[in-house]
PDB file with SEQRES, HELIX, SHEET and CRYST1 records, atoms N, CA, C and O in Angstrom:
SEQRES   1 A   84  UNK UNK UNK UNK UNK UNK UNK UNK UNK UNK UNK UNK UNK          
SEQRES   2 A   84  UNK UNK UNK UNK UNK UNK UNK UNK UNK UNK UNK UNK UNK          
SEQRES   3 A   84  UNK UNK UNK UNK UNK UNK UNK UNK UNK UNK UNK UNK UNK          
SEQRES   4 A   84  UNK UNK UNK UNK UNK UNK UNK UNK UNK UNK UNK UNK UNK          
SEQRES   5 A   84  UNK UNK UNK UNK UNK UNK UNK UNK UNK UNK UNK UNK UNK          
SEQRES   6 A   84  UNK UNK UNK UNK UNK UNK UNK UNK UNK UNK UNK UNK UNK          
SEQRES   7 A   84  UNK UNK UNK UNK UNK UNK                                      
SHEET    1 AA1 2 UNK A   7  UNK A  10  0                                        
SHEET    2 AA1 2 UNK A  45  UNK A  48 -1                                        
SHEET    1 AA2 4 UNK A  30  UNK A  39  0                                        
SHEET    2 AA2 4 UNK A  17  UNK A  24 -1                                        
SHEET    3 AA2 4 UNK A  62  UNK A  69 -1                                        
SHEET    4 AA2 4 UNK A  75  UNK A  82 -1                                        
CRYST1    1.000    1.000    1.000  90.00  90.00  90.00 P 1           1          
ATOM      1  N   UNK A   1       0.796  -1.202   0.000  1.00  0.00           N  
ATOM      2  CA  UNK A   1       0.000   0.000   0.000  1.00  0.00           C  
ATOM      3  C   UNK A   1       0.840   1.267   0.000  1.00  0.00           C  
ATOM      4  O   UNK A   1       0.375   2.240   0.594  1.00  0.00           O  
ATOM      5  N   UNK A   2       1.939   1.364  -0.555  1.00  0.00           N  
ATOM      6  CA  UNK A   2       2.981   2.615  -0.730  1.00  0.00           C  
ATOM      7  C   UNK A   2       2.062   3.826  -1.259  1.00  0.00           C  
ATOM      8  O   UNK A   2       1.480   3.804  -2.344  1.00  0.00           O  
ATOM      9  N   UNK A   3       2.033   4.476  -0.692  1.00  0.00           N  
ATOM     10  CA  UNK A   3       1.280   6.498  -0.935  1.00  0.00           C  
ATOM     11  C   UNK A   3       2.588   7.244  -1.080  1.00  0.00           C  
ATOM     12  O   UNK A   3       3.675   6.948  -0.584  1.00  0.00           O  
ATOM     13  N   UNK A   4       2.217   8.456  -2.000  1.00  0.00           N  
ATOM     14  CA  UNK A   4       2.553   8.973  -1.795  1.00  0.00           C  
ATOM     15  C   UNK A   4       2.092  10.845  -1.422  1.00  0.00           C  
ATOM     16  O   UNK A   4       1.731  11.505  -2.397  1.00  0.00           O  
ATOM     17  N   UNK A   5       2.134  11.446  -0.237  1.00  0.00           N  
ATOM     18  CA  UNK A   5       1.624  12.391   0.548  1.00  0.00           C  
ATOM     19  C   UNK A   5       0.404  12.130   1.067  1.00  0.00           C  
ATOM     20  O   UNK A   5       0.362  12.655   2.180  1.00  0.00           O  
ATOM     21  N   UNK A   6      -0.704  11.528   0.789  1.00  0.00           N  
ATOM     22  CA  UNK A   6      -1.916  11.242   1.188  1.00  0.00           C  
ATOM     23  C   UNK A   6      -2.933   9.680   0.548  1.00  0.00           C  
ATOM     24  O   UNK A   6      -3.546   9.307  -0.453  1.00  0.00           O  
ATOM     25  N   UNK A   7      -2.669   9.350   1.512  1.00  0.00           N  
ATOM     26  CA  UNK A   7      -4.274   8.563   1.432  1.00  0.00           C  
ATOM     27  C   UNK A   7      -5.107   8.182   2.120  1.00  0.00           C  
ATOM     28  O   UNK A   7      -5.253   8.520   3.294  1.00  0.00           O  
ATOM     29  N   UNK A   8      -5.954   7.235   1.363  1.00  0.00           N  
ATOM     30  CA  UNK A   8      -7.168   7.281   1.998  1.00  0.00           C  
ATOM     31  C   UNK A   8      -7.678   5.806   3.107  1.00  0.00           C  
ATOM     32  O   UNK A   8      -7.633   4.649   2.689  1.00  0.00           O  
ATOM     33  N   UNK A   9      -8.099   6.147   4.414  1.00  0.00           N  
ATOM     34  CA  UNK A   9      -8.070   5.121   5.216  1.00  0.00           C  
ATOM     35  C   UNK A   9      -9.501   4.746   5.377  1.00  0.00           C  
ATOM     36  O   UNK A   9     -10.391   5.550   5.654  1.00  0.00           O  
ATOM     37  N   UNK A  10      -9.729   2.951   5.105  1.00  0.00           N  
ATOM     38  CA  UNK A  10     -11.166   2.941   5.384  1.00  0.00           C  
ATOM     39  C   UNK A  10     -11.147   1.976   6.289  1.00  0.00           C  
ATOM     40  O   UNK A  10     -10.295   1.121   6.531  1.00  0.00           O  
ATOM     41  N   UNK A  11     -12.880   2.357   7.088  1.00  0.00           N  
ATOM     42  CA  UNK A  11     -12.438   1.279   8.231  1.00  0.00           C  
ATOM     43  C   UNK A  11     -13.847   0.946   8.796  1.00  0.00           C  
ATOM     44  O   UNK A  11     -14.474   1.867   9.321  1.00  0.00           O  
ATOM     45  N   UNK A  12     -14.327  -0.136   8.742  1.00  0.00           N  
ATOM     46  CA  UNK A  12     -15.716  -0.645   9.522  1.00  0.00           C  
ATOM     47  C   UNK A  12     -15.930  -0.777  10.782  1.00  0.00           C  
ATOM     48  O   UNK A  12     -15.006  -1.097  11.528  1.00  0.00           O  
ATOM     49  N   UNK A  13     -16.889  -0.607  11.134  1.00  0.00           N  
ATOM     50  CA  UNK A  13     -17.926  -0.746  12.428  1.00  0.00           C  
ATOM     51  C   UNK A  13     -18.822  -1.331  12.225  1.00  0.00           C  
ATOM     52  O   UNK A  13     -19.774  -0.977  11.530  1.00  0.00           O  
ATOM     53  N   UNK A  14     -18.630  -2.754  13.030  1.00  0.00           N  
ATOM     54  CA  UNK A  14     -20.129  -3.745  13.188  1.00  0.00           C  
ATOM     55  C   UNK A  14     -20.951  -2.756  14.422  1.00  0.00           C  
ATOM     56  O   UNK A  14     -21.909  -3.328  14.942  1.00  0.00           O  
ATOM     57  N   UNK A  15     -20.754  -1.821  14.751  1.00  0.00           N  
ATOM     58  CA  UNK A  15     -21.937  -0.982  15.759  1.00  0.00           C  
ATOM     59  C   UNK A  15     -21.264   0.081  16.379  1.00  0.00           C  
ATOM     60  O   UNK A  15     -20.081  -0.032  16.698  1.00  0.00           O  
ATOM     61  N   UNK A  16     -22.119   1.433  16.645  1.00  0.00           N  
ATOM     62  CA  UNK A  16     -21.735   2.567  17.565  1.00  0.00           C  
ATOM     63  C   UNK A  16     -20.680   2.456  18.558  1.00  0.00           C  
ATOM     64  O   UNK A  16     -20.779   2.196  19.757  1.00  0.00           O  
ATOM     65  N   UNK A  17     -19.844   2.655  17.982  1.00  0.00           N  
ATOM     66  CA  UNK A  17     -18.045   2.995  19.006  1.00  0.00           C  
ATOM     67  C   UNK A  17     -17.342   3.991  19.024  1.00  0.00           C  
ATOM     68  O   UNK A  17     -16.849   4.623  18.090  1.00  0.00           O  
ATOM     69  N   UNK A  18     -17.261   4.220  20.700  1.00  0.00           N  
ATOM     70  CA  UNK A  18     -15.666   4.924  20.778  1.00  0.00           C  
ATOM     71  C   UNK A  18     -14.592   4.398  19.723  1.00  0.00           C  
ATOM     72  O   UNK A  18     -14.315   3.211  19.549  1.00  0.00           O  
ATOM     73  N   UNK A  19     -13.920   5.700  18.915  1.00  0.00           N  
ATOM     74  CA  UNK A  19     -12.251   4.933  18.358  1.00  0.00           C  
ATOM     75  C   UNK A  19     -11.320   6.177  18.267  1.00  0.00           C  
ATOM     76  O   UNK A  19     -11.530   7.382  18.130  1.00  0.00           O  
ATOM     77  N   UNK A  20     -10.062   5.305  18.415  1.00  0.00           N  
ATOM     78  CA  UNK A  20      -9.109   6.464  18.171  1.00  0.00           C  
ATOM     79  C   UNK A  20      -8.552   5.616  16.956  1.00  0.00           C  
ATOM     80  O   UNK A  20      -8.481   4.394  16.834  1.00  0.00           O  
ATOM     81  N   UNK A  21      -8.116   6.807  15.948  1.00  0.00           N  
ATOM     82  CA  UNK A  21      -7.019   6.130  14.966  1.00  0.00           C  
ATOM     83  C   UNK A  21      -5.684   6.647  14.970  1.00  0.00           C  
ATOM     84  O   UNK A  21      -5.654   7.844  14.682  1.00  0.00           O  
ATOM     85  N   UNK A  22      -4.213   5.960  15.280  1.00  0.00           N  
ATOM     86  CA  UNK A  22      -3.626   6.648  16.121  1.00  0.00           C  
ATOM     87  C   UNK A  22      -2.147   6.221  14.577  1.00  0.00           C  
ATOM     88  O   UNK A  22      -2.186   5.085  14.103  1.00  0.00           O  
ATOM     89  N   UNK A  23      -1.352   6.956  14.180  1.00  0.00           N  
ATOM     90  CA  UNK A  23      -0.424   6.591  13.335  1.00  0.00           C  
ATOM     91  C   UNK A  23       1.190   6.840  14.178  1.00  0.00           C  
ATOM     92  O   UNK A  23       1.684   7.791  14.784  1.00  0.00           O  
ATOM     93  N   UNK A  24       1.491   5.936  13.956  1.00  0.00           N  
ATOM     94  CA  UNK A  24       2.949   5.610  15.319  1.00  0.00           C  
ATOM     95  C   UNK A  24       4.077   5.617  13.922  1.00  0.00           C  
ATOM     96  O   UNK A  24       3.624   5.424  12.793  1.00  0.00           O  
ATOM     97  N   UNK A  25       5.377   5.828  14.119  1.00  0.00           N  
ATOM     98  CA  UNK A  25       6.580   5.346  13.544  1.00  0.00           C  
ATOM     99  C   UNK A  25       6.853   4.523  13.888  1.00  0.00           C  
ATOM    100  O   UNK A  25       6.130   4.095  14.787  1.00  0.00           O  
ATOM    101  N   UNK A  26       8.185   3.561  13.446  1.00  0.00           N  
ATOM    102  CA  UNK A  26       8.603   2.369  13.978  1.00  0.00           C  
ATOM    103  C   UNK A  26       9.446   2.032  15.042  1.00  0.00           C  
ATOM    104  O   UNK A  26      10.041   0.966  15.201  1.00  0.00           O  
ATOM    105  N   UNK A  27       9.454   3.641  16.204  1.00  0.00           N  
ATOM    106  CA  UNK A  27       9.917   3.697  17.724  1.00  0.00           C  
ATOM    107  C   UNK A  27       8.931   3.538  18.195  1.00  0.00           C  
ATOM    108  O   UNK A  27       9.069   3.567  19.417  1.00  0.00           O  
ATOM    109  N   UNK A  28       7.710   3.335  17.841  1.00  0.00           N  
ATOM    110  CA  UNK A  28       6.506   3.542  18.560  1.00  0.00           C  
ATOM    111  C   UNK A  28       5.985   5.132  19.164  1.00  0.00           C  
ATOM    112  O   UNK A  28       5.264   5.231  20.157  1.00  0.00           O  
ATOM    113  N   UNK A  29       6.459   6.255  18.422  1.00  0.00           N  
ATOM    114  CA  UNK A  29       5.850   7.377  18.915  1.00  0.00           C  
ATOM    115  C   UNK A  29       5.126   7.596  18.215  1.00  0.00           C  
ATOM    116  O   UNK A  29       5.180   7.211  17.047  1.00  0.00           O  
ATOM    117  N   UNK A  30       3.832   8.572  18.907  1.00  0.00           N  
ATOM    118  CA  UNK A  30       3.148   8.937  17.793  1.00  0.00           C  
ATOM    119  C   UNK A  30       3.004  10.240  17.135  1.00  0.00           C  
ATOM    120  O   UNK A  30       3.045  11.409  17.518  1.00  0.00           O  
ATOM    121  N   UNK A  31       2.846   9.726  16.167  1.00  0.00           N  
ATOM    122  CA  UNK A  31       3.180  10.761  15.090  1.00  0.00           C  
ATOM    123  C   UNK A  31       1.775  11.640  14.547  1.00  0.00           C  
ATOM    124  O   UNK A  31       1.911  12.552  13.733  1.00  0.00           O  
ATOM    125  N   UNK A  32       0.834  11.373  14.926  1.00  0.00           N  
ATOM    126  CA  UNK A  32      -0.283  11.775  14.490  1.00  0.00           C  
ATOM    127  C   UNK A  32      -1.852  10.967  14.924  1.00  0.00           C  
ATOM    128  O   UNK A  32      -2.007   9.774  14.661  1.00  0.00           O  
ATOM    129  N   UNK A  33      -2.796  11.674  15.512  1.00  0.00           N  
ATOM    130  CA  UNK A  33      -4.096  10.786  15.982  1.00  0.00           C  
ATOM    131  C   UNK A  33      -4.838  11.429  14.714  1.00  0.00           C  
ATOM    132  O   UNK A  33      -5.134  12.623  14.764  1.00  0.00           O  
ATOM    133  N   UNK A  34      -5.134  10.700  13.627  1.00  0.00           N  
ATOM    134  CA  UNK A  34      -6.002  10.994  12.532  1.00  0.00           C  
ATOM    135  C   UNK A  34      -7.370  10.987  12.704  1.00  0.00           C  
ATOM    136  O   UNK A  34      -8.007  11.658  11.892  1.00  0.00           O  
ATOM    137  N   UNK A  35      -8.370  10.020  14.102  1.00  0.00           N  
ATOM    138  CA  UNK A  35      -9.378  10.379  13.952  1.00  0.00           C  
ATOM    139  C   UNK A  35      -9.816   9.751  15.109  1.00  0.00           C  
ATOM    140  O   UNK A  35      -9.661   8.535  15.228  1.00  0.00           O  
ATOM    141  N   UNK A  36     -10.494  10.604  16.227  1.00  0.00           N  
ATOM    142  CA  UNK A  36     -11.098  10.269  17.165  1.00  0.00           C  
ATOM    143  C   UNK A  36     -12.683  10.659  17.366  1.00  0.00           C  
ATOM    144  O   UNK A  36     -13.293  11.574  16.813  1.00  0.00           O  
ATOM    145  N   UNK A  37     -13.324   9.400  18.614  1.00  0.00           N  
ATOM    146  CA  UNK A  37     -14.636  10.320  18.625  1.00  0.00           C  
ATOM    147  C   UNK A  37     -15.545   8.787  18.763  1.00  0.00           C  
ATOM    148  O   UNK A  37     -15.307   7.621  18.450  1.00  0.00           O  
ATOM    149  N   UNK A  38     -16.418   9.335  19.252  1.00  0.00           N  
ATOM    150  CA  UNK A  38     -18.023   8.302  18.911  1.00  0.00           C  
ATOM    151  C   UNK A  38     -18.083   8.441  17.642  1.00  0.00           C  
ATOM    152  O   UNK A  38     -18.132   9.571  17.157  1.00  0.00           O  
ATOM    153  N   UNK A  39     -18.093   7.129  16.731  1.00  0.00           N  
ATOM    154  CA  UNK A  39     -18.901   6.663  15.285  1.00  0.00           C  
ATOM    155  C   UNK A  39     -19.798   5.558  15.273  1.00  0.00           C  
ATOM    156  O   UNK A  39     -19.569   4.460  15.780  1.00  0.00           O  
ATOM    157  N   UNK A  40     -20.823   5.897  14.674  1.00  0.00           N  
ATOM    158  CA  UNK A  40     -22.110   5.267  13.994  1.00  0.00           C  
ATOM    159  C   UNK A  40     -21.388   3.914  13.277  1.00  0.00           C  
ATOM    160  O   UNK A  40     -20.280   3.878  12.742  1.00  0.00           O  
ATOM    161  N   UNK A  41     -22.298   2.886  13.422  1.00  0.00           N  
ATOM    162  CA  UNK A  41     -22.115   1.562  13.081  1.00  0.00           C  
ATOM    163  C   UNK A  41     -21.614   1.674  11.058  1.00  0.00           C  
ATOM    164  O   UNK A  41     -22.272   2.287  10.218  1.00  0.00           O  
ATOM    165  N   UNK A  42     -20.532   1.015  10.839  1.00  0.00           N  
ATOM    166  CA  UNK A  42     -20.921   0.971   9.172  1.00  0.00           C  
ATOM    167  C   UNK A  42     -19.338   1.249   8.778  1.00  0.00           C  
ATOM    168  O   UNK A  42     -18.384   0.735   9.362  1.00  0.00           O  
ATOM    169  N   UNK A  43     -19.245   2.312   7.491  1.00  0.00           N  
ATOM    170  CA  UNK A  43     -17.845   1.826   6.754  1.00  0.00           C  
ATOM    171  C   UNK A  43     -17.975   3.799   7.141  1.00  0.00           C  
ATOM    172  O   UNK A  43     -18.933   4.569   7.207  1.00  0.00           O  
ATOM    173  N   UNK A  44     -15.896   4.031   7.382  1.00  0.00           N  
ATOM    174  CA  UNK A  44     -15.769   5.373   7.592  1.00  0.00           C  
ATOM    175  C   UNK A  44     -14.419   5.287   6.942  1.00  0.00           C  
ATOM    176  O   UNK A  44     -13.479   4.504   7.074  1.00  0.00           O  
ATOM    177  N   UNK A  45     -14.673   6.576   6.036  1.00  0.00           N  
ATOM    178  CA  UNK A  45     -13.176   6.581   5.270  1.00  0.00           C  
ATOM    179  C   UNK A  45     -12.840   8.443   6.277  1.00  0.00           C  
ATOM    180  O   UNK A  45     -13.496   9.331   6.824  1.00  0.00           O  
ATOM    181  N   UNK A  46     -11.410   8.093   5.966  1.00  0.00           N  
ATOM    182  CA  UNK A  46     -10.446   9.491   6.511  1.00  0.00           C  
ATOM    183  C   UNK A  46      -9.153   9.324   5.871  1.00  0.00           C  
ATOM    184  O   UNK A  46      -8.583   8.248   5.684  1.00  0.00           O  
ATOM    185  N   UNK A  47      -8.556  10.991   5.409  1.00  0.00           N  
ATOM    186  CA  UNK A  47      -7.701  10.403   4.470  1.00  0.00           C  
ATOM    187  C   UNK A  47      -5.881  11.141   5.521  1.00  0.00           C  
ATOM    188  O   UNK A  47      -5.856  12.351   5.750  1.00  0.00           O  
ATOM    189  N   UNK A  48      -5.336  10.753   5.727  1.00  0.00           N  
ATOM    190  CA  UNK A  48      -3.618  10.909   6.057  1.00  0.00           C  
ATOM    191  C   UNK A  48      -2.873  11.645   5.003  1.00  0.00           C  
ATOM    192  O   UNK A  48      -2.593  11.117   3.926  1.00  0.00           O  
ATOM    193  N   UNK A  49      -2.586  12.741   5.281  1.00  0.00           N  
ATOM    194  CA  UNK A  49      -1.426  13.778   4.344  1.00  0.00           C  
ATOM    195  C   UNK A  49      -0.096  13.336   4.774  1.00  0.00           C  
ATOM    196  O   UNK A  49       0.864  13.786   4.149  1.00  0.00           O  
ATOM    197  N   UNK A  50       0.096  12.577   5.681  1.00  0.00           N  
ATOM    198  CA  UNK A  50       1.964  12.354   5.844  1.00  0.00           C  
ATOM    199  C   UNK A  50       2.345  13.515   6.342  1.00  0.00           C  
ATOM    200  O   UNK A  50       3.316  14.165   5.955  1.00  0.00           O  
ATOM    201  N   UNK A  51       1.547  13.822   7.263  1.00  0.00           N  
ATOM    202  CA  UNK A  51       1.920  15.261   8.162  1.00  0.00           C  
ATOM    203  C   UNK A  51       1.668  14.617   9.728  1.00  0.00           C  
ATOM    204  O   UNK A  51       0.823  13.798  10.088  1.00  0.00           O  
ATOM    205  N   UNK A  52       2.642  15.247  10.448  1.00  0.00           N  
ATOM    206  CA  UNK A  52       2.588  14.729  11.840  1.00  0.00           C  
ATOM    207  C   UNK A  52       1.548  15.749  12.538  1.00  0.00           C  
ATOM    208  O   UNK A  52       0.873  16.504  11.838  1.00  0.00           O  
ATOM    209  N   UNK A  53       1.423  15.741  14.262  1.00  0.00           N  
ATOM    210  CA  UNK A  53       0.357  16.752  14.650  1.00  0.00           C  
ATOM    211  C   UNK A  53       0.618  18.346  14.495  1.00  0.00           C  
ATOM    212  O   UNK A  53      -0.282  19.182  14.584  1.00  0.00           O  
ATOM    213  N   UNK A  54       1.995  18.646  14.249  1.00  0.00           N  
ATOM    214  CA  UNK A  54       2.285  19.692  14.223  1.00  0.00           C  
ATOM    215  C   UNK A  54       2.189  20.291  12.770  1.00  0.00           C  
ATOM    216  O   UNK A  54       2.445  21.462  12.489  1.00  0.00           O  
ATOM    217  N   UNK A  55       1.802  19.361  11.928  1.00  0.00           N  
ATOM    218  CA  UNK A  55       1.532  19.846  10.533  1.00  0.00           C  
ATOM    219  C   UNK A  55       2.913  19.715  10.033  1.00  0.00           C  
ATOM    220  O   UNK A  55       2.967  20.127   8.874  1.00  0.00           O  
ATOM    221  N   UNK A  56       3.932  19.340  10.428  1.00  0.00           N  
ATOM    222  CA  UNK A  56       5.141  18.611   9.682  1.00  0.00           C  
ATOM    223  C   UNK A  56       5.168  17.432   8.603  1.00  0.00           C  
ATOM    224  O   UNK A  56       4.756  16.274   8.662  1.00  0.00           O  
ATOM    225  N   UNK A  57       5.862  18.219   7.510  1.00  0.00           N  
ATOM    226  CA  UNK A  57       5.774  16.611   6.573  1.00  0.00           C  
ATOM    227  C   UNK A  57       6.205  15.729   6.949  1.00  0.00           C  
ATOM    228  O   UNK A  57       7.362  16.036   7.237  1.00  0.00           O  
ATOM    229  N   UNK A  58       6.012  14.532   7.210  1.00  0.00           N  
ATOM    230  CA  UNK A  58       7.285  13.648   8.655  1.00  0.00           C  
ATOM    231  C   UNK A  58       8.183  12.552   6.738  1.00  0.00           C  
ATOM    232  O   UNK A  58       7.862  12.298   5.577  1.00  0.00           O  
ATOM    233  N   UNK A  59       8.734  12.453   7.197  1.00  0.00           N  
ATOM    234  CA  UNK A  59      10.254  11.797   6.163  1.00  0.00           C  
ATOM    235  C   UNK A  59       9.124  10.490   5.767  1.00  0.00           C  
ATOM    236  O   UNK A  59       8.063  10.265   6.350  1.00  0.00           O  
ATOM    237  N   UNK A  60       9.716   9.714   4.583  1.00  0.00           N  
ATOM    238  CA  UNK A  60       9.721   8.617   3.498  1.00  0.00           C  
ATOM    239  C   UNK A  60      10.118   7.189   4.872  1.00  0.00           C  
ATOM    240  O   UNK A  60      11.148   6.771   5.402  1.00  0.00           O  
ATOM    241  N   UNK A  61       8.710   6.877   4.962  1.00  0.00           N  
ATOM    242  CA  UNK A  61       9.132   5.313   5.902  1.00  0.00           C  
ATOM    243  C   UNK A  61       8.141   4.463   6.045  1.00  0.00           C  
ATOM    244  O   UNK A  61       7.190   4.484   5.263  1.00  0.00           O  
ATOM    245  N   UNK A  62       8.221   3.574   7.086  1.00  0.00           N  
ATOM    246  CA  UNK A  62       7.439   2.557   7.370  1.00  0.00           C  
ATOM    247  C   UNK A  62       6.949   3.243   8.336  1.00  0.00           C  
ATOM    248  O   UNK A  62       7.774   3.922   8.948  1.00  0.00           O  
ATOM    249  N   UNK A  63       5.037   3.336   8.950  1.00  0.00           N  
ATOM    250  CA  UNK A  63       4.829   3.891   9.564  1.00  0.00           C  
ATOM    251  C   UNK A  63       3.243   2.426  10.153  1.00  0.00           C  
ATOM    252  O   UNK A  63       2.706   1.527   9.508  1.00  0.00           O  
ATOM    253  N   UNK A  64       3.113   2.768  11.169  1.00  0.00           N  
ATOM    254  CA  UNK A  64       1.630   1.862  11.578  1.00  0.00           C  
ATOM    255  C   UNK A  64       0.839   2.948  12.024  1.00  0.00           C  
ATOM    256  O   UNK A  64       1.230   3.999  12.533  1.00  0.00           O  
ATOM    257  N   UNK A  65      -0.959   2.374  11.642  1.00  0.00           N  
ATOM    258  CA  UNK A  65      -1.463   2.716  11.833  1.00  0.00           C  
ATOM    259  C   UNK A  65      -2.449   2.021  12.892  1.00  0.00           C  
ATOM    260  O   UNK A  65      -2.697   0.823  12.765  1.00  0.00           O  
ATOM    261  N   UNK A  66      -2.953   2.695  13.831  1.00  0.00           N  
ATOM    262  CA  UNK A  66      -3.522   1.855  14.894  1.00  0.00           C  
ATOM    263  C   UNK A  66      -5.004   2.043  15.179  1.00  0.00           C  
ATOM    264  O   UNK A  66      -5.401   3.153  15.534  1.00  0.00           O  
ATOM    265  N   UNK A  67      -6.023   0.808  15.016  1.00  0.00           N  
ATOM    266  CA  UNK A  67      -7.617   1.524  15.174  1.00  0.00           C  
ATOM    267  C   UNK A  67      -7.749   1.111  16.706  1.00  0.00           C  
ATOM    268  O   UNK A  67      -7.449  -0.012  17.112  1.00  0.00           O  
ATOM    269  N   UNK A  68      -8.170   2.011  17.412  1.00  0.00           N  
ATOM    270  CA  UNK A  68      -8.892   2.036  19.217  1.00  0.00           C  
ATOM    271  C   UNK A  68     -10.082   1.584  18.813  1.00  0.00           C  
ATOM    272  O   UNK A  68     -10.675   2.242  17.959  1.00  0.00           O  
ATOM    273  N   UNK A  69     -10.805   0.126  19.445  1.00  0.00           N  
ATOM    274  CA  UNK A  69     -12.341   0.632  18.945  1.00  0.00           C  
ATOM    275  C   UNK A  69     -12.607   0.412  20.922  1.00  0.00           C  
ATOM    276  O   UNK A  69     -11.679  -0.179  21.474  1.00  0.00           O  
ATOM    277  N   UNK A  70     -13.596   0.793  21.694  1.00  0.00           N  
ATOM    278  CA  UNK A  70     -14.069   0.590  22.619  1.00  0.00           C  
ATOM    279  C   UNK A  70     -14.983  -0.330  22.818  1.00  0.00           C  
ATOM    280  O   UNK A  70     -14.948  -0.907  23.906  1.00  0.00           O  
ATOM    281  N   UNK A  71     -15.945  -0.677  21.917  1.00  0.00           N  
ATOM    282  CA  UNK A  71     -17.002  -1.660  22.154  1.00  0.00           C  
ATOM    283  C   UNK A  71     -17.445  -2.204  20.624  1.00  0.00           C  
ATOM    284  O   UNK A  71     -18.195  -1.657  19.817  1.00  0.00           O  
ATOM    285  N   UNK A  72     -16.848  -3.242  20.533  1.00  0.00           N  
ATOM    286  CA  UNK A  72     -16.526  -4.299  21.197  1.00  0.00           C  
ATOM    287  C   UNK A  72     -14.910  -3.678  21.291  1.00  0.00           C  
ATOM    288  O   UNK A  72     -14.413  -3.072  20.341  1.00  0.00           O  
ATOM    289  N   UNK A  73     -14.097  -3.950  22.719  1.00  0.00           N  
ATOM    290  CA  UNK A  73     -12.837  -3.781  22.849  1.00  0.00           C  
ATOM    291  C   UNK A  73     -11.571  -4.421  21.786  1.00  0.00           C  
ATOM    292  O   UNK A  73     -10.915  -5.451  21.940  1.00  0.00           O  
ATOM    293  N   UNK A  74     -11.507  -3.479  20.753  1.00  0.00           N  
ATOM    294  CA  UNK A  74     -10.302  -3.707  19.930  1.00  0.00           C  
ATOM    295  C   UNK A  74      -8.810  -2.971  19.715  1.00  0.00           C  
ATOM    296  O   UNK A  74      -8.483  -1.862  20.136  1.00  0.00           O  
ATOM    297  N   UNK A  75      -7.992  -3.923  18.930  1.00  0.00           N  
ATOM    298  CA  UNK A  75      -7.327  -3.021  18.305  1.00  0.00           C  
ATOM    299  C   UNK A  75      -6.610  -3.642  16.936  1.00  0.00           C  
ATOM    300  O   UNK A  75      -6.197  -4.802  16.927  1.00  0.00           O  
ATOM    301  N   UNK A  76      -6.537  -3.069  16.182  1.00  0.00           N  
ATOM    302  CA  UNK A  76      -6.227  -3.447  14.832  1.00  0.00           C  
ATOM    303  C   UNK A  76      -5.256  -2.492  14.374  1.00  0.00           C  
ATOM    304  O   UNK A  76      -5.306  -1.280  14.581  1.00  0.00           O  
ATOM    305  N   UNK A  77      -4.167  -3.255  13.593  1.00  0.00           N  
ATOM    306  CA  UNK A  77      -3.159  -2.771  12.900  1.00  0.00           C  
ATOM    307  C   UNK A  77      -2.599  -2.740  11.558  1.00  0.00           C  
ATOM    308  O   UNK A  77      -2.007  -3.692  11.051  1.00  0.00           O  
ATOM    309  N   UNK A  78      -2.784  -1.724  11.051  1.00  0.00           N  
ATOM    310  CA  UNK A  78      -2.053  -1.608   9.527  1.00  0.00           C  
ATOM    311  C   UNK A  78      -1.079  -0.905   9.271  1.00  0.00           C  
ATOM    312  O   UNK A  78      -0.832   0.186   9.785  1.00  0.00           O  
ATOM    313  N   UNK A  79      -0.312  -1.589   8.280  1.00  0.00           N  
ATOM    314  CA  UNK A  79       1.420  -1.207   7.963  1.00  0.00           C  
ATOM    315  C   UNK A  79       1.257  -0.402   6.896  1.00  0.00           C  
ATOM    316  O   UNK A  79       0.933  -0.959   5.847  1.00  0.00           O  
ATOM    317  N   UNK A  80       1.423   0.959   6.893  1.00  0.00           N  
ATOM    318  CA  UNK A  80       1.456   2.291   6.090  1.00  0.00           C  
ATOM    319  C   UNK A  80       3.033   2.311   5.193  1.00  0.00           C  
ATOM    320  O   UNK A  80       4.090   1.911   5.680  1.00  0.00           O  
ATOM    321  N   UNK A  81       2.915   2.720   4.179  1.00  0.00           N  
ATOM    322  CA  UNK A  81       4.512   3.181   3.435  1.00  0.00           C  
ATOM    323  C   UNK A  81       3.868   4.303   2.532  1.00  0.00           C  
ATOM    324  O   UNK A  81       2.930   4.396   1.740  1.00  0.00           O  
ATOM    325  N   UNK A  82       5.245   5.423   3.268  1.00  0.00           N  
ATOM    326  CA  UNK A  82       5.341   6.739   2.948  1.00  0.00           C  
ATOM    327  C   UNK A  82       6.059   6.801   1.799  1.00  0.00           C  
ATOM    328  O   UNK A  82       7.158   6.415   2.195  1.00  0.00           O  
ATOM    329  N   UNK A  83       6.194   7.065   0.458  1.00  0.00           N  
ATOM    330  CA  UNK A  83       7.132   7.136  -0.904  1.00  0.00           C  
ATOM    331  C   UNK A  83       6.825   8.559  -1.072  1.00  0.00           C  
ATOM    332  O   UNK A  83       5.711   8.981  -1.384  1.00  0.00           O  
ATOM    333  N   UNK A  84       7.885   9.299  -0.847  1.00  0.00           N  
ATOM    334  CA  UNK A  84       8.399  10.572  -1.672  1.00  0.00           C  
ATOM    335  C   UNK A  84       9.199  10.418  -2.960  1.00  0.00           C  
ATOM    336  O   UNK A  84       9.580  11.416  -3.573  1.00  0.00           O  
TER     337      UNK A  84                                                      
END                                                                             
């Protein structure tokens, strides 16, 4: 799934949940929370510019992306690549 500056993240809900979507580097810091909040059951796209929270372009790498869901208690992981 190599991007380059932005794409697009989609992500289901079998029902009404707390989630955080949280994008870490490969020290484990994070680099950016792309989308938090109560969401409605179903499919939610949000799209990642390859900008950290400070609005920094962050460098060409391997990056994870992490879904919080609260109910049912999850967490799910996808492997992001940044190409400049």
């Amino acid at each position: 799934n190599p991007f380059n500056m932005e794409t697009t993240i989609s992500y289901s809900l079998p029902e009404a949940t707390g989630i955080k979507l949280v994008i870490y580097n490969t020290h484990g810091q994070i680099i950016d929370i792309i989308d938090a909040g109560q969401k409605a059951a179903g499919t939610h796209r949000i799209s990642w510019t390859g900008r950290d929270t400070n609005g920094t372009i962050v460098p060409s790498g391997v990056y994870l992306l992490k879904l919080y869901s609260s109910n049912p208690k999850t967490i799910a992981t996808r492997k992001l690549v940044l190409l400049k």
